[in-house]
MARTOR-302126 format. One record per residue (C-alpha): chain; x, y, z; residue number from 0. Coordinates in nm, 2 decimals. Layout:
<recs>
("A", (X, Y, Z), NUM),
...
</recs>
This chain:
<recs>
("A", (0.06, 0.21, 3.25), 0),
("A", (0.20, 0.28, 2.91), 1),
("A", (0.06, 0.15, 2.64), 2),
("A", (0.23, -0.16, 2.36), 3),
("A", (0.20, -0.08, 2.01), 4),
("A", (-0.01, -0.46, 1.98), 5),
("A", (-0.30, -0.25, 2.17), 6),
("A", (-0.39, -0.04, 1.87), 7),
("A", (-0.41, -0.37, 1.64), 8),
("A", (-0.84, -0.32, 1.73), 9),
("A", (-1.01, 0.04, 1.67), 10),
("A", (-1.07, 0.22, 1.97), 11),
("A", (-1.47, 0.20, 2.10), 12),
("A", (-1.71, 0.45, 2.03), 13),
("A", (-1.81, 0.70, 2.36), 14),
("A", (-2.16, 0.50, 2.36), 15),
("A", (-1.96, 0.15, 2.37), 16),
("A", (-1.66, 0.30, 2.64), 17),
("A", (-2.00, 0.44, 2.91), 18),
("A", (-2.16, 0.10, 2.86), 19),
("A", (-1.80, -0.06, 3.04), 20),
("A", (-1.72, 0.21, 3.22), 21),
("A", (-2.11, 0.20, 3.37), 22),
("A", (-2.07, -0.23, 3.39), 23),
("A", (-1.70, -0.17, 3.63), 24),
("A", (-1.86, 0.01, 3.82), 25),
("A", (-2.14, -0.20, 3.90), 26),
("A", (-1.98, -0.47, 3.87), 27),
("A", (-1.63, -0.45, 3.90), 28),
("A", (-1.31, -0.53, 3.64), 29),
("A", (-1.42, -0.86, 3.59), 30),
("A", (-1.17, -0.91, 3.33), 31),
("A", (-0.76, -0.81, 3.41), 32),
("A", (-0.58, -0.55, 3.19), 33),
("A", (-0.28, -0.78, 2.99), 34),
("A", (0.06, -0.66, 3.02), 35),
("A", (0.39, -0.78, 2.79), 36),
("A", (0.68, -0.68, 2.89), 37),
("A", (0.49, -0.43, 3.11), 38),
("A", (0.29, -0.25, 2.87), 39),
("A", (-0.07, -0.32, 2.80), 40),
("A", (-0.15, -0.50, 2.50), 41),
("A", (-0.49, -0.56, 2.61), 42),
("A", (-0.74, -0.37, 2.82), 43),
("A", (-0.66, 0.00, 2.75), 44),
("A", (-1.05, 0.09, 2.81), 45),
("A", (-1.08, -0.09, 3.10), 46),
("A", (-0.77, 0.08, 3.21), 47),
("A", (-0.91, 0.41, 3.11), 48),
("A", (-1.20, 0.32, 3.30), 49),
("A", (-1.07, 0.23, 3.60), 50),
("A", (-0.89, 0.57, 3.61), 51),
("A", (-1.15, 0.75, 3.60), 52),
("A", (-1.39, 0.57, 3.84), 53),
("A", (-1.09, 0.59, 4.10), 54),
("A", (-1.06, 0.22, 4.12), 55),
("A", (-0.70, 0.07, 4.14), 56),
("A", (-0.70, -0.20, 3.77), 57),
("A", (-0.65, -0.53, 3.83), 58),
("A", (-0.38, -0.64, 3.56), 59),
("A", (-0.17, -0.97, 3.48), 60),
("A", (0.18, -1.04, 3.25), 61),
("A", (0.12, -1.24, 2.92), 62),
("A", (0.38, -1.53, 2.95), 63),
("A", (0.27, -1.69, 2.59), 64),
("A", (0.41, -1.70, 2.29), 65),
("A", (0.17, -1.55, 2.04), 66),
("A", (0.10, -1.20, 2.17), 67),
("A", (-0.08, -1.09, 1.84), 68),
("A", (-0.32, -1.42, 1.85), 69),
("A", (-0.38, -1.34, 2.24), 70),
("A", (-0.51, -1.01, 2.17), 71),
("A", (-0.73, -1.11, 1.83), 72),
("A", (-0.88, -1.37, 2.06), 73),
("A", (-0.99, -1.11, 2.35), 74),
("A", (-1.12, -0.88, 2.09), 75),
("A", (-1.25, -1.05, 1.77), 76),
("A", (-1.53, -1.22, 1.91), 77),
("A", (-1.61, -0.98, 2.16), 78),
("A", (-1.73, -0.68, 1.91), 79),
("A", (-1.95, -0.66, 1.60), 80),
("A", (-1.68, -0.64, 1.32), 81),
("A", (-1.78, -0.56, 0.96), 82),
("A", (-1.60, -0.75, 0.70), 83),
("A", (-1.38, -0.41, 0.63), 84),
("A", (-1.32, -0.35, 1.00), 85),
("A", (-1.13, -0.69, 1.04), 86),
("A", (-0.93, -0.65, 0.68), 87),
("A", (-0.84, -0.32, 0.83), 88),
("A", (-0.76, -0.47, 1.18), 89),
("A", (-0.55, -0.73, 0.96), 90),
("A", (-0.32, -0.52, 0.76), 91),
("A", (-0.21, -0.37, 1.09), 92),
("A", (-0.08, -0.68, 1.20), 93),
("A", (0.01, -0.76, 0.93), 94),
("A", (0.25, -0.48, 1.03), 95),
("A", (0.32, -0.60, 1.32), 96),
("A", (0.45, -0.94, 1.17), 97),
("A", (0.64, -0.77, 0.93), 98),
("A", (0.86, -0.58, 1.19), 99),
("A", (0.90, -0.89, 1.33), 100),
("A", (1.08, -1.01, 1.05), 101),
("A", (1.26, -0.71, 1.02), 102),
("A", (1.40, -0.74, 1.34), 103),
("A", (1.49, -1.11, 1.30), 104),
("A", (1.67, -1.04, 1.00), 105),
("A", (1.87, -0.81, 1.21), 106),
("A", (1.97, -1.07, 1.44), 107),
("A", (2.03, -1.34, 1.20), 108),
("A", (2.28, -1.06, 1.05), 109),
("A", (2.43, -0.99, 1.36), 110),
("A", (2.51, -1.34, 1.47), 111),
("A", (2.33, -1.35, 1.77), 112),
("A", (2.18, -1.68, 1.79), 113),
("A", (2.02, -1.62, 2.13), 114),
("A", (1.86, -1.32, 2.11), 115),
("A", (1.47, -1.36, 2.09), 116),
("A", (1.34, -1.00, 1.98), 117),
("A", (0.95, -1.04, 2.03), 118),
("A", (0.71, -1.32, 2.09), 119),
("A", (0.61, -1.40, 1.73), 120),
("A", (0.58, -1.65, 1.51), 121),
("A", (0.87, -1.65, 1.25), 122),
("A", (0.71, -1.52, 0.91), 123),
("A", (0.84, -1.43, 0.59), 124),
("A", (0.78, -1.10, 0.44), 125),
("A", (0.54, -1.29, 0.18), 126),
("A", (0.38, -1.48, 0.44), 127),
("A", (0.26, -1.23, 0.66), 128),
("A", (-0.01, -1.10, 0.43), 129),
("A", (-0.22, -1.46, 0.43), 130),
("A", (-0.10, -1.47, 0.79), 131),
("A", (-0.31, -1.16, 0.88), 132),
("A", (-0.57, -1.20, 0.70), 133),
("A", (-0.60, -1.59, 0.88), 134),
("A", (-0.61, -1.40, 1.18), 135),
("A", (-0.91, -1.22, 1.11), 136),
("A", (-1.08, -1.42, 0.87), 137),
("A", (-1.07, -1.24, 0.55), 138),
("A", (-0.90, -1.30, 0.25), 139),
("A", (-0.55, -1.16, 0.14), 140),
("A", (-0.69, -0.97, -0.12), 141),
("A", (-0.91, -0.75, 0.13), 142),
("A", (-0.52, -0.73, 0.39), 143),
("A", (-0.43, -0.56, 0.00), 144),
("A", (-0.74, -0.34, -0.04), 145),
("A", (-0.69, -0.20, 0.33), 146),
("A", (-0.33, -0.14, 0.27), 147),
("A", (-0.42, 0.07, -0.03), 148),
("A", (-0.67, 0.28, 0.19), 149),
("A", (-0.39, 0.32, 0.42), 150),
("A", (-0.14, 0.43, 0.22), 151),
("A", (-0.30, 0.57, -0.10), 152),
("A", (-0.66, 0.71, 0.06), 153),
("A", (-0.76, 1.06, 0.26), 154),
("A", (-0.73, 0.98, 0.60), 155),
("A", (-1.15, 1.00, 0.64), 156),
("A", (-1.16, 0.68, 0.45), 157),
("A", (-1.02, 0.46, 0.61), 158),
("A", (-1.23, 0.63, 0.95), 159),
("A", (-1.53, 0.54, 0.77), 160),
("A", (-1.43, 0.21, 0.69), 161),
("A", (-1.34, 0.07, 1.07), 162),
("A", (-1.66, 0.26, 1.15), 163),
("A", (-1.83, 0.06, 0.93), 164),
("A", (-1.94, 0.32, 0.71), 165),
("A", (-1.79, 0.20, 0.39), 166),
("A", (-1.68, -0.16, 0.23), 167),
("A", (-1.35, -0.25, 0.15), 168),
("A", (-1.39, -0.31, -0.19), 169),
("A", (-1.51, 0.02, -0.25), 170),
("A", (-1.31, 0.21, -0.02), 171),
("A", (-1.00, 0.07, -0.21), 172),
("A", (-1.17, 0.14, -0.54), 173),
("A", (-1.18, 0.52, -0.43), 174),
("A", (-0.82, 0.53, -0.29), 175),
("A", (-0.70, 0.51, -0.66), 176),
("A", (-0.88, 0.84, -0.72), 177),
("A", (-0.75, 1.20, -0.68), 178),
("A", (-0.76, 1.33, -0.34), 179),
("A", (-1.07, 1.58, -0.43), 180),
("A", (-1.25, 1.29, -0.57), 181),
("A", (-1.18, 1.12, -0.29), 182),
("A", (-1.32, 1.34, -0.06), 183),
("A", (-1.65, 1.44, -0.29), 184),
("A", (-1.72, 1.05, -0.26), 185),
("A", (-1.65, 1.08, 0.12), 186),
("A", (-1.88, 1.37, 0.15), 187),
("A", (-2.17, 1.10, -0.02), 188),
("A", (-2.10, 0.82, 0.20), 189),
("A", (-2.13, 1.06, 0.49), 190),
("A", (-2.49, 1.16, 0.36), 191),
("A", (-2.57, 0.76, 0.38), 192),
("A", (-2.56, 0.74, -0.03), 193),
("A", (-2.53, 0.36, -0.12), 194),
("A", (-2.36, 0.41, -0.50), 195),
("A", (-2.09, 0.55, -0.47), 196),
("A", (-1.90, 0.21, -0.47), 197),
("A", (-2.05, 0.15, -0.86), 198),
("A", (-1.95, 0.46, -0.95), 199),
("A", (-1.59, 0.45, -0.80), 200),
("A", (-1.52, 0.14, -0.97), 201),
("A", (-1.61, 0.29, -1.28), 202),
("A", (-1.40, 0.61, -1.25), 203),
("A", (-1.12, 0.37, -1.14), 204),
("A", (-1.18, 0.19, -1.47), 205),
("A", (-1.18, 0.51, -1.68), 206),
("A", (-0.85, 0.66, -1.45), 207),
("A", (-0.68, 0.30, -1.54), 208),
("A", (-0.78, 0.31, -1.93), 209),
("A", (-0.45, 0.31, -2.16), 210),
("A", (-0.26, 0.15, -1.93), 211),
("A", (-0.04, -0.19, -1.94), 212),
("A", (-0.33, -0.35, -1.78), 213),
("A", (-0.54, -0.33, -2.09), 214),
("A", (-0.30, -0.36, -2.32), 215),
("A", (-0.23, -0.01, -2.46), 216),
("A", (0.12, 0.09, -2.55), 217),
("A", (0.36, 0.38, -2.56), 218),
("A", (0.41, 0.59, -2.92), 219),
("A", (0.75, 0.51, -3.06), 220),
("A", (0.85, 0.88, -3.05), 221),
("A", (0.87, 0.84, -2.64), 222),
("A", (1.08, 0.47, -2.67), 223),
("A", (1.30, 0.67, -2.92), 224),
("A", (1.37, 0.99, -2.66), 225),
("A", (1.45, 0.67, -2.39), 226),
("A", (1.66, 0.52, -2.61), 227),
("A", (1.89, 0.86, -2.70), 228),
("A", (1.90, 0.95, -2.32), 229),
("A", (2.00, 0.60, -2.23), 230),
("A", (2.15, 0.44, -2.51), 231),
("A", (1.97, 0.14, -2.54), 232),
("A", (1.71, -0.07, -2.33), 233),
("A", (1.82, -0.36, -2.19), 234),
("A", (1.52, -0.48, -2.00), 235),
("A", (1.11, -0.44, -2.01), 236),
("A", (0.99, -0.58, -1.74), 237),
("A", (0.59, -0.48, -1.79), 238),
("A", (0.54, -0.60, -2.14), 239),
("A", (0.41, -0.76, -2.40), 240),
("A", (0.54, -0.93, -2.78), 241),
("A", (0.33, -0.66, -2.97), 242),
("A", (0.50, -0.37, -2.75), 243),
("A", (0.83, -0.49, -2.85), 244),
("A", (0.81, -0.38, -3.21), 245),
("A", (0.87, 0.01, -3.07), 246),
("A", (0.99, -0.06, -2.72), 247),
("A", (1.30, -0.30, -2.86), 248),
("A", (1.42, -0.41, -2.56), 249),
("A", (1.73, -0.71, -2.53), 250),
("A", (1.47, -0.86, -2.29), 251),
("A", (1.14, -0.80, -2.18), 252),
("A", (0.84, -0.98, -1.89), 253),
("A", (0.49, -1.01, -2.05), 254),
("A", (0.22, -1.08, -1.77), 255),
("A", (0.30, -1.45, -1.77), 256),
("A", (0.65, -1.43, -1.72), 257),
("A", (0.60, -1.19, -1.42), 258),
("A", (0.83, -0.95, -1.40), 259),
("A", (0.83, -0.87, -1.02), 260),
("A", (0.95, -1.23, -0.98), 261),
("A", (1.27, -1.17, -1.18), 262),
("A", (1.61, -0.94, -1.11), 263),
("A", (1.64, -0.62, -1.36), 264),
("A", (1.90, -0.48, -1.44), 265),
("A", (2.09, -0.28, -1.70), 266),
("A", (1.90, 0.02, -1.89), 267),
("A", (1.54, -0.02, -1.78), 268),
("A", (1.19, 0.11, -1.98), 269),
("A", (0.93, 0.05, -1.77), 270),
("A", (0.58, 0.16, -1.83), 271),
("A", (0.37, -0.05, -1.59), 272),
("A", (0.01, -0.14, -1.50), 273),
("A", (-0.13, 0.20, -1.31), 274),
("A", (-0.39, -0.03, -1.08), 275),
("A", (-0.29, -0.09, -0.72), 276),
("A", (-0.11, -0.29, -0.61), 277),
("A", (0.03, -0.33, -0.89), 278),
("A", (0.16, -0.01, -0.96), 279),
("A", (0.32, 0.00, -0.59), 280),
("A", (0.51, -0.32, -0.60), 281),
("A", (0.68, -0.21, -0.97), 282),
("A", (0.75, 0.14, -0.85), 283),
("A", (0.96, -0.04, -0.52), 284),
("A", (1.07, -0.28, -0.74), 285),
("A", (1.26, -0.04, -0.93), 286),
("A", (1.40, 0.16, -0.68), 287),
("A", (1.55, -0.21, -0.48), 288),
("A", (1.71, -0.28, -0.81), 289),
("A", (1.83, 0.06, -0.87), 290),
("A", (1.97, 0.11, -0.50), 291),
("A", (2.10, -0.25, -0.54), 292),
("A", (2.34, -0.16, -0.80), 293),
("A", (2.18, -0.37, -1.07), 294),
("A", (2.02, -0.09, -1.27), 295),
("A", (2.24, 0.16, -1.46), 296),
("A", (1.95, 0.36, -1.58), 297),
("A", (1.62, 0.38, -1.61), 298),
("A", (1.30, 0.55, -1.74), 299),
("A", (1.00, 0.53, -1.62), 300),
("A", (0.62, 0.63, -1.74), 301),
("A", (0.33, 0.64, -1.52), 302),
("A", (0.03, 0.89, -1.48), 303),
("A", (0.07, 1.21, -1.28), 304),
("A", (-0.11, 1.10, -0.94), 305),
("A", (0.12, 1.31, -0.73), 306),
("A", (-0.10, 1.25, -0.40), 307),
("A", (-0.02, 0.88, -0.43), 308),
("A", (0.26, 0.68, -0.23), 309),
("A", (0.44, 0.50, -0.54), 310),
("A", (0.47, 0.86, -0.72), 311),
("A", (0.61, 1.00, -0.38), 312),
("A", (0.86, 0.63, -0.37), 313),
("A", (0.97, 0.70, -0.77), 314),
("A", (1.03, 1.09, -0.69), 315),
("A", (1.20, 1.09, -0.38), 316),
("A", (1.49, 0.77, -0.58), 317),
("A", (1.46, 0.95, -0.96), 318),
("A", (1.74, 1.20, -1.10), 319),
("A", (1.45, 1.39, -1.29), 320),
("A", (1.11, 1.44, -1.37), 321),
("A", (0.93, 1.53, -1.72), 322),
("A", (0.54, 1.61, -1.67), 323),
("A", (0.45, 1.64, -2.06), 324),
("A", (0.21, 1.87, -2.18), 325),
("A", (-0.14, 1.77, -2.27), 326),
("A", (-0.21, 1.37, -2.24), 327),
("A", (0.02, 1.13, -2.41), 328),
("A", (-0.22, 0.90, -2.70), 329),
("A", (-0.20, 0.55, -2.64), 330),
("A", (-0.22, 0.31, -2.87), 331),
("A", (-0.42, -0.05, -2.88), 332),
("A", (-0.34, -0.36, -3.03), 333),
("A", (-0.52, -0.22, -3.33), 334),
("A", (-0.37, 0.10, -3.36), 335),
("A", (-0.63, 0.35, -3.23), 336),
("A", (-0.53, 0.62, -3.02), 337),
("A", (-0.67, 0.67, -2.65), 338),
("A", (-0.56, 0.92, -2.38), 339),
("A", (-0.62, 0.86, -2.00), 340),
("A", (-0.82, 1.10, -1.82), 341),
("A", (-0.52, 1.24, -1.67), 342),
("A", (-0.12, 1.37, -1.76), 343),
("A", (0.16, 1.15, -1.73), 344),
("A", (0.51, 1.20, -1.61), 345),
("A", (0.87, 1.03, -1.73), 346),
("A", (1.09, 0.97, -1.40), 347),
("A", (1.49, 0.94, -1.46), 348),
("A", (1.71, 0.71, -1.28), 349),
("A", (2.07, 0.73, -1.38), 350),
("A", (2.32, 1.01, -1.42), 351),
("A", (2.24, 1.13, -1.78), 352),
("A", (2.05, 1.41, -1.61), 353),
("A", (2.16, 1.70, -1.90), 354),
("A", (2.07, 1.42, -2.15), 355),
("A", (1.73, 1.37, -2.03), 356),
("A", (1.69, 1.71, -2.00), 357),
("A", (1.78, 1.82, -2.34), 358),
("A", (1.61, 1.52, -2.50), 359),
("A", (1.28, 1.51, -2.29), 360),
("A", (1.24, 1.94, -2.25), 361),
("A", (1.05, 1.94, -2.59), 362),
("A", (0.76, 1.73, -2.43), 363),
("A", (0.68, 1.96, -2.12), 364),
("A", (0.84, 2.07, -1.80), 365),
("A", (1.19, 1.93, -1.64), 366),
("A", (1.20, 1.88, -1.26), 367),
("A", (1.53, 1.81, -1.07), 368),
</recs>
């Protein structure tokens, strides 16, 4: 029987958890039927496996509901011993699940086919489906987030450890915003059972994140006056703040209240924005829809250098150019004092002033693309 995507929603068991079933079949028998939708199992792949290899023919039955996703949480939830960080992990990945749903519904909307029905699932918005998963599975949306950023920003052992049960959430995601070799040194300590590695995460995450727009450092004026030559003006800050604006200048600009995300960009575009997840993710996709959209003309961007990281690889892949400066770029605060981060930075172009940039921005460090 082949196997629905919906059956990898739940971690598959451990070799001591699979015997204890297999050993139960067969003294028992399949007490319980393997599900099938649309003729692939979406629940019951061990027992399946287990039958197979006992030589007994599975017993199986079609599921003729109309929640799919709820039918499987419902056979599995209760049934194992889930950690708090097992289930947000289980959660993101349908929260997947209801997001290709929407995708595919879009697609039928678009293509004017009223009676098409693409999957059994309830009809969610992009921004629902977050609170929806999490629902599911009884966490919050804010631990759906932290597993997302495991999944996308961490080394693959992290997320291991964190549906074995190994590691929290919290602190997973905390370490996911590291370096991968940092990441791995603190994966190498949770696999020798230390316990503080979560405190200490968070406060390297802290340190990684200092000078940022989070904390209300801002860029030197001689940076804002390279963005300006390359790009003639800036129309548009949409990570900012009123003190900023004194070097920045932009026509318009989005302090943390005003929420930038929340509003269309377009024209010439400085962004420098907050460098914690998920923030930094959602700005960096942000500005890449507007710019594919059509609405932005040009753009400049300023983030640190985390090139293992899933925004950097989302600005790269959409930019014209690259500038990774040499040395660290001093911050300033609100009172003037200088800070650097405890890592480089890099400038990403979006526009077709390539030659520009590159004359203007060479003096600071090396030009990619």
């Amino acid at each position: 029987m082949e196997l629905h995507e919906l059956s990898g929603l739940f971690p598959p068991m451990s070799e001591t958890e699979f015997s204890a079933l297999k050993n139960d079949i067969q003294a028992n028998g399949q007490r319980e039927p393997i599900w099938l939708l649309d003729d692939k199992v979406i629940d019951g792949k061990h027992r399946l496996r287990a039958c197979e290899e006992l030589g007994i023919e599975p017993a199986h039955r079609e599921y003729c509901g109309s929640d799919p996703i709820a039918f499987v949480v419902s056979m599995n939830l209760h049934r194992r011993q889930l950690e708090h960080g097992q289930r947000a992990m289980i959660g993101d990945r349908i929260r997947d699940a209801y997001d290709r749903e929407a995708k595919e519904r879009q697609k039928v909307r678009k293509g004017n086919q009223p009676g098409a029905t693409p999957a059994k699932l309830p009809d969610l918005r992009f921004a629902d489906s977050r609170d929806a998963a999490g629902k599911a599975v009884g966490v919050s949306g804010k631990s759906i987030d932290q597993a997302r950023r495991i999944r996308q920003d961490g080394v693959p052992e992290l997320a291991v450890a964190v549906e074995a049960g190994a590691a929290k959430v919290y602190a997973a995601a905390e370490i996911a915003t590291l370096e991968s070799d940092a990441q791995q040194a603190a994966m190498a300590r949770v696999a020798a059972g230390e316990t503080t590695y979560a405190k200490e995460a968070n406060a390297a995450h802290n340190q990684r994140t200092a000078c940022t727009g989070n904390n209300e450092w801002y860029t030197p004026a001689e940076y804002l006056d390279a963005a300006r030559k390359v790009m003639g003006g800036i129309d548009l800050d949409p990570a900012s703040h009123a003190i900023a604006q004194k070097t920045v200048k932009a026509a318009v600009f989005f302090s943390q209240a005003d929420d930038g995300l929340s509003h269309e960009w377009s024209g010439r575009v400085w962004l420098n924005p907050p460098y914690s997840q998920p923030d930094i993710q959602r700005f960096a996709d942000k500005l890449v829809a507007e710019t594919v959209a059509g609405r932005i003309s040009q753009a400049i961007v300023l983030t640190n250098s985390a090139t293992d990281t899933a925004w950097f690889h989302v600005l790269g892949n959409a930019c014209a150019s690259i500038c990774f400066p040499r040395g660290r770029i001093r911050f300033l605060s609100k009172a003037g004092q200088q800070g650097s981060p405890l890592m480089g930075q890099a400038f990403f172009y979006f526009g077709t002033h390539q030659g520009q940039f590159q004359d203007v921005f060479s003096k600071y460090g090396l030009i990619v693309g």
